[in-house]
Residue, then its C-alpha position, 0 to 999 in steps of 0.5 A: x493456482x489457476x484463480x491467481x492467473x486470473x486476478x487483476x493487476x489492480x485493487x479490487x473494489x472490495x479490498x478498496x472498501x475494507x482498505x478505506x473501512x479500516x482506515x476511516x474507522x481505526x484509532x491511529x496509534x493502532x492502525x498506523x506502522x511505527x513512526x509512520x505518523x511522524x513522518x508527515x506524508x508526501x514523497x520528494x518530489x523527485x522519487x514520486x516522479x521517478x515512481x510516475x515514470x517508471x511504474x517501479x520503485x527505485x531502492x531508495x523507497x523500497x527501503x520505506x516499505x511497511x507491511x500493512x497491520x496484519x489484522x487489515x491483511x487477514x481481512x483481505x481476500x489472498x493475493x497471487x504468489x509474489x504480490x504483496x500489499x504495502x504501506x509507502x507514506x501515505x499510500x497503499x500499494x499493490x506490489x509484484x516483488x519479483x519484479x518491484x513493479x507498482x501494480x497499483x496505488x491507493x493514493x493517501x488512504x492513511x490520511x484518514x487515519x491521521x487526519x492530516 
């Protein structure tokens, strides 16, 4: 689809607003993947860096990956064939899963859900 070409290889500032709206106005427990709370947030330090200075992600946290709750993902205008929006920690992440490259990063937005 020719609009798909078109599409930035970043959030828009729309997704960002309805991302942090759903975050910010959302009860926790509901909002949040399972377990996800429990987990308490940042990355180790040595795969952020690996994540800083690659721009992919390495397997070990492709593995931590989690969609985001449908309802947040049906208000989200659609995504190029082979994006995908996911959960990693703390973090939104904007994904081209053909290639695990991190086109962009919504930096501790679950945080407003959690309070931590």
């Amino acid at each position: 689809m020719a609009a798909d070409k078109d599409r930035a290889a970043y959030f828009l500032p729309e997704e960002r607003r309805i991302i942090f709206d759903y975050y910010h106005h959302a009860d926790a427990s509901k909002a949040l993947p399972p377990g996800l709370a429990k987990r308490g947030g940042k990355l180790p330090p040595g795969l952020q860096r690996q994540l800083d200075r690659n721009g992919k992600l390495p397997p070990g946290l492709q593995k931590r990956l989690e969609p985001l709750p449908a309802d947040l993902e049906s208000r989200l205008p659609r995504l190029p064939q082979g994006w995908e929006r996911v959960i990693l920690e703390r973090d939104v992440i904007l994904l081209d899963r053909r290639t695990n490259r991190v086109l962009d990063i919504i930096k501790n937005v679950i945080a407003l859900a959690t309070g931590r």
